[in-house]
Structure formats: structure tokens, C-alpha cells
C-alpha positions in Angstrom: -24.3 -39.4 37.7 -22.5 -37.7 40.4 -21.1 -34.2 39.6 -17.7 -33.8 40.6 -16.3 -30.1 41.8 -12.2 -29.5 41.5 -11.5 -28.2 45.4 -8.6 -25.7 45.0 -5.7 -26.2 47.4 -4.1 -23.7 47.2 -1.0 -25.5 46.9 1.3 -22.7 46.2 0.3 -21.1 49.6 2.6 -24.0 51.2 6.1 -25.2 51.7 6.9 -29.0 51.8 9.4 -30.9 54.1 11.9 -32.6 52.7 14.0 -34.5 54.7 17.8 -35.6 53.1 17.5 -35.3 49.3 15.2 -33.7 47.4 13.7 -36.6 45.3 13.8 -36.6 41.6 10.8 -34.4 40.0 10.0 -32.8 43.1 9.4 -29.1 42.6 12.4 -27.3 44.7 10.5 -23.9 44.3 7.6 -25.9 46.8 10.3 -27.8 49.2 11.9 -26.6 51.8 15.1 -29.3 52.1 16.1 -30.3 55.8 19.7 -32.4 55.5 20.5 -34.7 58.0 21.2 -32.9 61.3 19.2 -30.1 60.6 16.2 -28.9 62.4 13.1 -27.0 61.2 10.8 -25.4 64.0 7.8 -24.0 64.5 4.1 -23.9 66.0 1.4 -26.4 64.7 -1.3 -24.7 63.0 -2.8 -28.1 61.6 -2.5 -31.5 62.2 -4.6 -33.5 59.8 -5.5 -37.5 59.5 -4.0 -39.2 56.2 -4.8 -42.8 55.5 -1.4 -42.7 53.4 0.7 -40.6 56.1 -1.0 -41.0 59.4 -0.9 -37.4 59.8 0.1 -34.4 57.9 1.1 -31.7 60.1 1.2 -27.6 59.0 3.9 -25.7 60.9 4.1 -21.5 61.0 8.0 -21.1 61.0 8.9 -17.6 62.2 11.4 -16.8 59.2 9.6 -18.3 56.4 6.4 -16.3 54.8 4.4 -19.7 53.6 3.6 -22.5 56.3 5.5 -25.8 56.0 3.1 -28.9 55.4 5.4 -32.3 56.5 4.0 -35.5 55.8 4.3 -38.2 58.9 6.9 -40.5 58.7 6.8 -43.2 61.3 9.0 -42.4 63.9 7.9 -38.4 63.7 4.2 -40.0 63.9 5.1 -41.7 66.9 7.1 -39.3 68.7 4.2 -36.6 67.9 2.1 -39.3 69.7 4.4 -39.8 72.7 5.1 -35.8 73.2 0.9 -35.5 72.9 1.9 -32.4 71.0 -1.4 -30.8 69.6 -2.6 -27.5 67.2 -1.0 -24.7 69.0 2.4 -25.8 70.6 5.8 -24.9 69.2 7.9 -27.9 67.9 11.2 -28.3 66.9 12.1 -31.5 64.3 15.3 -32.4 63.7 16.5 -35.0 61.0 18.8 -37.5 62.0 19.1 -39.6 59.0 17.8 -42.9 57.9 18.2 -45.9 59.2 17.9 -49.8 58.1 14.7 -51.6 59.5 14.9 -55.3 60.7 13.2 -56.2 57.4 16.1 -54.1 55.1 14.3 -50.9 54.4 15.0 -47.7 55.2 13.2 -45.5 57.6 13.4 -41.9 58.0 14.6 -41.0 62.1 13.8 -37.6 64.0 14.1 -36.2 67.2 10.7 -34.6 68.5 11.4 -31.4 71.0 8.4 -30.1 72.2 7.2 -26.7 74.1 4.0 -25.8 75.2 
């Protein structure tokens, strides 16, 4: 029988995105919220495969004293794509809102500004 080891991840050592609303039960001591129209920037320390997310990408924002880990939405994965941003160039992600998907869900929008 396999022996399985707890990996710590030091999630305390992070701040997470959250873009609109802060959802219900999510810890607002760990989120930093981002309202519609808002931006958050900062340089890409990480950016790390997810089978659920695409990618998850860890930001060093110059005022903040934890990095910020945001999940990838769609339309941030694919601008992140198109801008062939990569670790080490500074990024700033602003939240447009959602918006309603030909098949009546919601999708989260962004607008990808990059500097390298």
C-alpha cells in the first residue's frame, strides 16, 4: 500500500484573485477582490498548468507583501496566450465584467496589457 505524504502549501503565503464578488465561504482574509473596472498588476513569477484552470498564474504586486495566485478564466487564458506573456514580464489585468455566452452562461472578460 502506497504511503501517502501531506505536501504543505503554504497557503497563507498567497493572495487570491477575485474578480466581482467575493463568493459565499470564500475566506476574505486570503482574497484580494478586483470589482468590475478595476485592474490588478504585476510581474509573473509563476505560471503553472491546471487540468481544472488551464493555468494558474502567481503575480509579485509592488504594494502588496504576499504574491497573488489568479486562477485562468478563459478569456484571461487566451489573451495570456495571444500577448505570449511568460515568467518574468509585468502584466496589468483589468476586470471588465461578465458577460452572457451563446449557450447562456456567464463568462468572466479581461483586458490583458502587457510589458516586457
Amino acid at each position: 500500500m502506497p504511503k501517502f505524504v501531506k505536501i504543505d502549501t503554504q497557503d497563507d503565503d498567497v493572495l487570491y484573485a477575485t474578480f466581482g464578488e467575493l463568493p459565499p465561504g470564500k475566506d476574505a482574509k486570503k482574497a484580494l477582490l478586483i470589482k468590475e473596472g478595476e485592474a490588478i498588476e504585476g510581474v509573473i513569477t509563476e505560471m503553472v498548468d491546471s487540468g481544472t484552470y488551464g493555468k494558474i498564474y502567481k503575480l509579485k504586486v509592488d504594494k502588496l507583501d504576499k504574491p497573488v495566485v489568479i486562477t485562468g478564466k478563459l478569456n484571461l487564458n487566451s489573451a495570456m496566450i495571444k500577448g505570449e506573456v511568460r515568467a518574468g514580464d509585468l502584466v496589468r489585468i483589468t476586470y471588465i465584467g461578465k458577460s452572457k455566452t451563446a449557450k447562456g452562461r456567464f463568462m468572466k472578460k479581461f483586458d490583458l496589457e502587457v510589458s516586457k
